[in-house]
C-alpha positions in Angstrom: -0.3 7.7 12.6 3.1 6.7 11.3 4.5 10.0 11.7 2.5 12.3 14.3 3.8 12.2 18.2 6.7 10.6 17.8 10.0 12.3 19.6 13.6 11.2 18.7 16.9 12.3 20.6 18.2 15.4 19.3 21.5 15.1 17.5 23.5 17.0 19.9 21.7 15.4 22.8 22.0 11.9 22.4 26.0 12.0 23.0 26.3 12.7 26.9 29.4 12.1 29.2 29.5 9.5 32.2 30.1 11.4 35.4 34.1 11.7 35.3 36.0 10.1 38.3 38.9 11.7 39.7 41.8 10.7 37.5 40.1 9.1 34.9 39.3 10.1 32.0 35.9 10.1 31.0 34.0 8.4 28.1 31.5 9.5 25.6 28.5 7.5 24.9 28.0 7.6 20.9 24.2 7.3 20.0 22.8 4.7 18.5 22.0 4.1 15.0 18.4 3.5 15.8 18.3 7.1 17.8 20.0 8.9 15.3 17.5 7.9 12.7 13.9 8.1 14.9 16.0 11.7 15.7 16.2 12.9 12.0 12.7 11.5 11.6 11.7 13.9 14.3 13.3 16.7 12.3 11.3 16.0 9.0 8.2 15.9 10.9 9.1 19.1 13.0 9.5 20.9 8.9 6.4 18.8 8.0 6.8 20.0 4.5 9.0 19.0 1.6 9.5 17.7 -2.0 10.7 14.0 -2.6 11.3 11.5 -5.7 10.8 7.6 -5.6 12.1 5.3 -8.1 10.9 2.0 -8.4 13.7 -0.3 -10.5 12.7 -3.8 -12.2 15.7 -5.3 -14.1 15.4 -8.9 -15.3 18.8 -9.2 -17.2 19.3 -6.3 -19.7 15.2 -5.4 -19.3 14.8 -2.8 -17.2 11.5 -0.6 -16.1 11.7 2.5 -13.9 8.4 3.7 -12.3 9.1 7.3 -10.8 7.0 9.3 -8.8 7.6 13.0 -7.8 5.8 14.8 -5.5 5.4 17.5 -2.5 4.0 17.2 0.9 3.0 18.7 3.8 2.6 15.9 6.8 0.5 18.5 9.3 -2.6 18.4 6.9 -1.9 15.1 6.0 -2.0 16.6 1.9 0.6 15.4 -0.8 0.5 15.9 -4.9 2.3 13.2 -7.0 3.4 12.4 -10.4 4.4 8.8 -11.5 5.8 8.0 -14.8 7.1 4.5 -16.6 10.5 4.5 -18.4 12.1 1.3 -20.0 15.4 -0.1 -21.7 13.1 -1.3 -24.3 9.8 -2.7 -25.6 11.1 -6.1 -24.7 11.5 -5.2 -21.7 8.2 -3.7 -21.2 7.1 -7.2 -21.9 9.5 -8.7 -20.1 9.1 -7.5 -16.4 5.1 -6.5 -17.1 4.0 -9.3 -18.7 2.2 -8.2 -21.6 3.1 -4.8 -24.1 1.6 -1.8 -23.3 2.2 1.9 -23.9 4.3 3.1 -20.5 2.8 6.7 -21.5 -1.1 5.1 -20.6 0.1 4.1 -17.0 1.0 7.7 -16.3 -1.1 9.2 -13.4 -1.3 12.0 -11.2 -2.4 12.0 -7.6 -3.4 14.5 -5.2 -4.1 13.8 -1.6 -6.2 15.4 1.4 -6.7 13.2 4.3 -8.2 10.0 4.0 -9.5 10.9 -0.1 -7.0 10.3 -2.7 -7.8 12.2 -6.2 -6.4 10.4 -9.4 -6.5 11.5 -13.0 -4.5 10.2 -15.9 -3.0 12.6 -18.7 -3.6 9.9 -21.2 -6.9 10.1 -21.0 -9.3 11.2 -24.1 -11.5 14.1 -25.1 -13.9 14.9 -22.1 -12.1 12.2 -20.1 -9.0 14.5 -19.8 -9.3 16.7 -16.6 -11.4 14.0 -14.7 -10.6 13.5 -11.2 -11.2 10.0 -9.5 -12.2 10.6 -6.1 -11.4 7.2 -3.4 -11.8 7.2 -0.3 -10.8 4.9 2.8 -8.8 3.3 5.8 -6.6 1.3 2.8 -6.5 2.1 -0.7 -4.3 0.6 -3.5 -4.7 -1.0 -6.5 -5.1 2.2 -8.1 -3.2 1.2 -11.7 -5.3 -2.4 -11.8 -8.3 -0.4 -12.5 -7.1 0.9 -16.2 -4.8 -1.7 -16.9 -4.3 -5.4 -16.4 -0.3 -4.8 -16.7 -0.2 -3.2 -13.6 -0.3 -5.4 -10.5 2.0 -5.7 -7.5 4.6 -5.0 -7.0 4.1 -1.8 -9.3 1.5 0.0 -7.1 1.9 0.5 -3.1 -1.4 0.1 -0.5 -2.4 2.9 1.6 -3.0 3.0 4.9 -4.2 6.2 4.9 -4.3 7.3 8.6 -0.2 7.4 7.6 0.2 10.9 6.6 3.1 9.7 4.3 3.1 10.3 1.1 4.4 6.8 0.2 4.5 3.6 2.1 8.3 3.5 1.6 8.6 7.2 3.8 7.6 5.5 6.6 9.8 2.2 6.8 12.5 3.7 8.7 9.7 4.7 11.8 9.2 1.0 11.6 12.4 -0.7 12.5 12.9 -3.5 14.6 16.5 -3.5 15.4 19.5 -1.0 16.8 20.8 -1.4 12.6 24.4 -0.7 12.5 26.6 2.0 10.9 27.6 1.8 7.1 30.2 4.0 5.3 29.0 7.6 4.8 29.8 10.2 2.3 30.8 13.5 2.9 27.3 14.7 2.8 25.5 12.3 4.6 25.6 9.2 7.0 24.5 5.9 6.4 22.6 3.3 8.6 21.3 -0.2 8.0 18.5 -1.1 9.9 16.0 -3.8 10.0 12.2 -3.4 9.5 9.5 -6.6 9.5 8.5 -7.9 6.8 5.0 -8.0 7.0 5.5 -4.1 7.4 7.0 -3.8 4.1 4.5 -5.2 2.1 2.2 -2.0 1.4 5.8 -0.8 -0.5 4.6 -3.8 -3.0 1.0 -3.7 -3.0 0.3 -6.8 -1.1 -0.3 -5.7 2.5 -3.8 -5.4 1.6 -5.4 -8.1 -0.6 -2.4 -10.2 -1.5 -0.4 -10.7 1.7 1.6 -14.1 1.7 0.1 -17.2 3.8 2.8 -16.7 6.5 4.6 -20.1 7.6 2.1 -22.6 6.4 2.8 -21.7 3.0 5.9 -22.5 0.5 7.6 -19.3 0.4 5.5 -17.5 2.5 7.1 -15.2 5.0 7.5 -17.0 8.5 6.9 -14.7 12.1 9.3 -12.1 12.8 10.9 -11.9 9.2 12.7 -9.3 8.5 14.7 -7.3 5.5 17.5 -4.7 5.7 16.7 -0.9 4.9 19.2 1.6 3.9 19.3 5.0 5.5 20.6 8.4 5.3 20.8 11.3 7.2 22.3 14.5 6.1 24.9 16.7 7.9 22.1 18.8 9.5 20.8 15.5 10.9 17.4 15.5 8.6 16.6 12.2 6.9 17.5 12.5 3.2 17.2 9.2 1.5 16.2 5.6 1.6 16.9 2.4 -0.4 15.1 -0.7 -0.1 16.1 -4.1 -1.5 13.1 -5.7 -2.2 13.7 -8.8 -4.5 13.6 -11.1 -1.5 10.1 -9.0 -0.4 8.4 -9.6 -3.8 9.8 -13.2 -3.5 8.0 -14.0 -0.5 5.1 -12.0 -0.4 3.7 -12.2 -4.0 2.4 -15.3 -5.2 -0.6 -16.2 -7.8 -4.1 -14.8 -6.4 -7.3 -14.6 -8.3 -6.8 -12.9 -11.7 -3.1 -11.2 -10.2 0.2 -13.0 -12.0 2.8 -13.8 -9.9 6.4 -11.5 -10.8 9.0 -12.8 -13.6 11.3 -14.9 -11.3 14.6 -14.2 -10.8 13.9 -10.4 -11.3 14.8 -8.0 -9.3 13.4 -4.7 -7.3 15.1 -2.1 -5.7 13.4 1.1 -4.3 14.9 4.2 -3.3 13.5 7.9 -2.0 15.6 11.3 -2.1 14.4 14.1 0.1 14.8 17.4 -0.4 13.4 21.3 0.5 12.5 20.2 4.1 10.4 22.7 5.6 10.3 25.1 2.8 6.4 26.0 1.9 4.8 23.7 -0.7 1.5 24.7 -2.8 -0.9 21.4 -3.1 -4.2 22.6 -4.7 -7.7 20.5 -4.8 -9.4 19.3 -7.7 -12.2 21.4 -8.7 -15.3 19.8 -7.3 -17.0 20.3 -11.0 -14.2 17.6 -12.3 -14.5 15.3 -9.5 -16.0 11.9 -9.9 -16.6 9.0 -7.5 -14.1 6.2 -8.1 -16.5 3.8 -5.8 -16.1 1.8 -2.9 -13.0 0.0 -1.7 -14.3 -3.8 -1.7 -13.7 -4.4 2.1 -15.8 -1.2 2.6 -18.8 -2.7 1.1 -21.8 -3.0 3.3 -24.8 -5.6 3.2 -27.7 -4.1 1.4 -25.4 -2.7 -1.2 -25.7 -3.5 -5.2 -23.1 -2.7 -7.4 -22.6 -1.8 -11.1 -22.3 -4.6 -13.7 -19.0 -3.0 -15.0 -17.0 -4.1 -11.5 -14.6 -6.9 -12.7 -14.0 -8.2 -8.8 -10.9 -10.1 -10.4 -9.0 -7.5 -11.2 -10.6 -4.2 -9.8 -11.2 -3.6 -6.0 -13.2 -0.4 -6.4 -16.7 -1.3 -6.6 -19.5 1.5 -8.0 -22.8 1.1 -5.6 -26.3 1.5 -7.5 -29.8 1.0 -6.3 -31.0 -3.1 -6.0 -33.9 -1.6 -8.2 -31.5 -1.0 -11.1 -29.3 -3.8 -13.5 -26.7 -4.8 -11.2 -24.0 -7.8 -11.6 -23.1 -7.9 -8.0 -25.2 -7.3 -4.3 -23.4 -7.5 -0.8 -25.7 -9.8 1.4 -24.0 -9.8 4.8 -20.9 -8.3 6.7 -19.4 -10.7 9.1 -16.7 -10.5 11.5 -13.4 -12.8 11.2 -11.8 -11.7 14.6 -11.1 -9.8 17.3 -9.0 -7.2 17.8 -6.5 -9.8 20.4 -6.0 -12.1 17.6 -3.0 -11.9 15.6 -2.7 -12.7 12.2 -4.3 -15.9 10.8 -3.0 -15.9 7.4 -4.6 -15.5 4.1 -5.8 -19.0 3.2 -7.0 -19.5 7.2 -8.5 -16.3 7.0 -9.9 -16.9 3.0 -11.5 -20.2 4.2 -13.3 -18.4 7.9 -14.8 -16.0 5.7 -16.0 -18.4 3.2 -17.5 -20.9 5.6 -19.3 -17.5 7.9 -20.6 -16.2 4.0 -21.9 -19.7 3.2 -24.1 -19.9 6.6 -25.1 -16.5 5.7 -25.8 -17.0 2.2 -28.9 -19.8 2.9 -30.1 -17.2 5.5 -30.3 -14.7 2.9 -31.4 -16.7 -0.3 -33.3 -19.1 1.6 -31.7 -22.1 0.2 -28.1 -23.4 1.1 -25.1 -22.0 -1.6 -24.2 -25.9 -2.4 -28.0 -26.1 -3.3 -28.2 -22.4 -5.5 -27.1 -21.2 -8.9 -26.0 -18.1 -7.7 -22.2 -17.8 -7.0 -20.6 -16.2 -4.0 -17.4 -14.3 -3.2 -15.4 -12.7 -0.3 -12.7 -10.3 0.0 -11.1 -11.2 3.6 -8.8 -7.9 5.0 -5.0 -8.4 4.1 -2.0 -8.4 6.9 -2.1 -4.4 6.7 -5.6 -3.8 7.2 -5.2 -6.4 10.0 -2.7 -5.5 11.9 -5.0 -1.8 11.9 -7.9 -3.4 13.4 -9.8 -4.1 10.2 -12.0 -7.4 10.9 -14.6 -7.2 8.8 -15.3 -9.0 5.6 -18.0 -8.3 2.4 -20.1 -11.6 1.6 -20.8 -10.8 -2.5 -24.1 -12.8 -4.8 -22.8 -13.1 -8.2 -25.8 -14.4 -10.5 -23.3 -14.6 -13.3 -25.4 -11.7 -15.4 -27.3 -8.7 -14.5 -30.4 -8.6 -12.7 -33.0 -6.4 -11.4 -34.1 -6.1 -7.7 -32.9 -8.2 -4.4 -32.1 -11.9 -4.5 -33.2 -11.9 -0.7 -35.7 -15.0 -0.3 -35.5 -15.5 -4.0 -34.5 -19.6 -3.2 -31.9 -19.1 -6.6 
């Protein structure tokens, strides 16, 4: 976990004084700016409870889009419950930075978490629909929005790696730095610190630490080894983290490109995050769903195991939640093998290294299953290869997926298609 066993210096006892020599005059040694933010992480986690706002600016010129979410949290049972909402300067610039019109009121969504299960319900849903709850659960999650609208793709919606107990992916950044960072100019109610946290751990802010994750140094714009990007942090006068701001046009730059049926950002826009804190350690109230108005959301597509059939209504270009259904009803889709693309010693291949292993191990797999080789069938094949997140958690394992190209009843095991 992000959060859980971590101990910073306390405030007052990262300042000590060298032993003093006789007539000299002795020297205090300031803390760092590293130890005076892993110290007022310490203190949020020691609360474990709170309230916080994150706000998610587009501009492109005079277009602008907002995405806000509000929310509680209580990190020692791992529970959160969040609101986000769209704002814009305009309907041009709806268009402008989402890439198609669309009603900002139909991307609002409510989320409640408990553990590794993430409820979701939308208040613009109709009739009976209103009141459902989506239940997901999993190591990752994201991709949430994609599944009700094709105007939101990354950047717009983070991954979770949900053994964080974080609310957001952005609450954890500063836990991630890779640097001393340095002191900025502070207000009168807080100080400021810049630090530097890798890239690659970044990319869940965006969406793309888990499907979409850039090629790394082989590929134009892709983020090279050991990149990093600046944070901004703030810690208030009773030493408590209290805000952070994240730059992240140079993120989306170079860690979003064009990937199945997912558009690549406007260029030259830009994205900045930032995420206030406030009522640390004051009780919070995050209720369940009812279980009556719970219903499954389905599987997370690298959670898919061989044997598996899923619904015709999966769109595997633009959704990553799949809905499982017995191989003896209509099915678009079946999962004919699981196969392993690592271990856990090997660092990060890439996406197109790691795209093209887990095509070559389906294939072999595929004429073992169909009993003729894929170059040879009619049937289409797919694979969803884990992302840099996912990876650099341990996940290894990849879905191989038959697509007939309509539905059909029963197995395609040993049907030579």
């Amino acid at each position: 976990m992000a959060f859980l066993g971590l101990a910073g210096c306390g405030l007052a006892g990262c300042a000590q004084p060298d032993e003093p020599v006789p007539g000299q005059l002795g020297v205090m040694r300031l803390p760092s700016p590293d130890a005076l933010v892993r110290s007022a992480t310490a203190r949020l986690t020691e609360g474990g409870t709170g309230a916080f706002t994150e706000t998610m600016t587009a501009r492109r010129g005079d277009a602008q889009v907002v995405r806000t979410i509000t929310g509680e949290f209580d990190l020692d049972s791992t529970r959160a419950r969040m609101t986000t909402r769209y704002s814009a300067s305009g309907p041009d610039a709806v268009t402008a930075l989402l890439g198609q019109p669309v009603e900002l009121d139909s991307l609002a969504s409510e989320q409640v978490r408990d553990g590794s299960v993430m409820y979701l319900t939308k208040p613009s849903w109709p009739g009976a629909e209103r009141g459902r709850w989506i239940r997901y659960e999993g190591q990752w999650l994201g991709g949430f929005g994609r599944q009700w609208s094709t105007a939101v793709n990354p950047p717009w919606e983070p991954d979770y790696d949900m053994a964080d107990p974080a609310p957001t992916p952005l609450f954890s950044l500063p836990l991630k730095m890779s640097d001393a960072g340095r002191f900025e100019s502070g207000t009168a109610e807080a100080s400021r610190y810049r630090i530097s946290v890798p890239l690659s751990e970044a990319r869940s802010v965006i969406g793309a630490s888990a499907l979409f994750g850039a090629d790394g140094p082989q590929a134009p714009g892709g983020a090279g080894p050991g990149e990093e990007i600046p944070l901004l942090v703030e810690v208030d006068r009773a030493g408590a983290l209290s805000r952070i701001e994240l730059d992240a046009t140079r993120l989306v730059e170079r860690s979003l490109g064009t990937v199945g049926a997912v558009p690549r950002p406007p260029v030259a826009a830009e994205y900045r995050y930032e995420l206030t804190l406030t009522r640390l350690g004051e009780p919070v109230r995050i209720t369940m769903p009812a279980a009556a108005a719970q219903r499954p959301g389905g599987v997370w597509v690298q959670d898919l195991r061989a044997g598996t059939c899923l619904a015709a209504d999966a769109d595997r270009l633009r959704h990553v939640f799949f809905t499982p259904v017995g191989c003896d009803r209509p099915h678009r889709y079946e999962v004919f093998a699981r196969i392993p693309l690592g271990t856990d010693a090997d660092p990060y291949p890439g996406r197109r290294q790691l795209e093209q292993l887990a095509r070559e191990r389906c294939e072999q797999r595929f004429g073992e299953f169909v009993g003729i080789p894929a170059g040879d069938s009619t049937v289409l094949h797919w694979t969803a290869p884990p992302g840099e997140g996912p990876w650099l958690q341990g996940g290894r394992l990849a879905p191989c997926v038959l697509d007939p190209g309509r539905d059909v009843t029963g197995t395609l095991r040993d049907s030579g298609g």
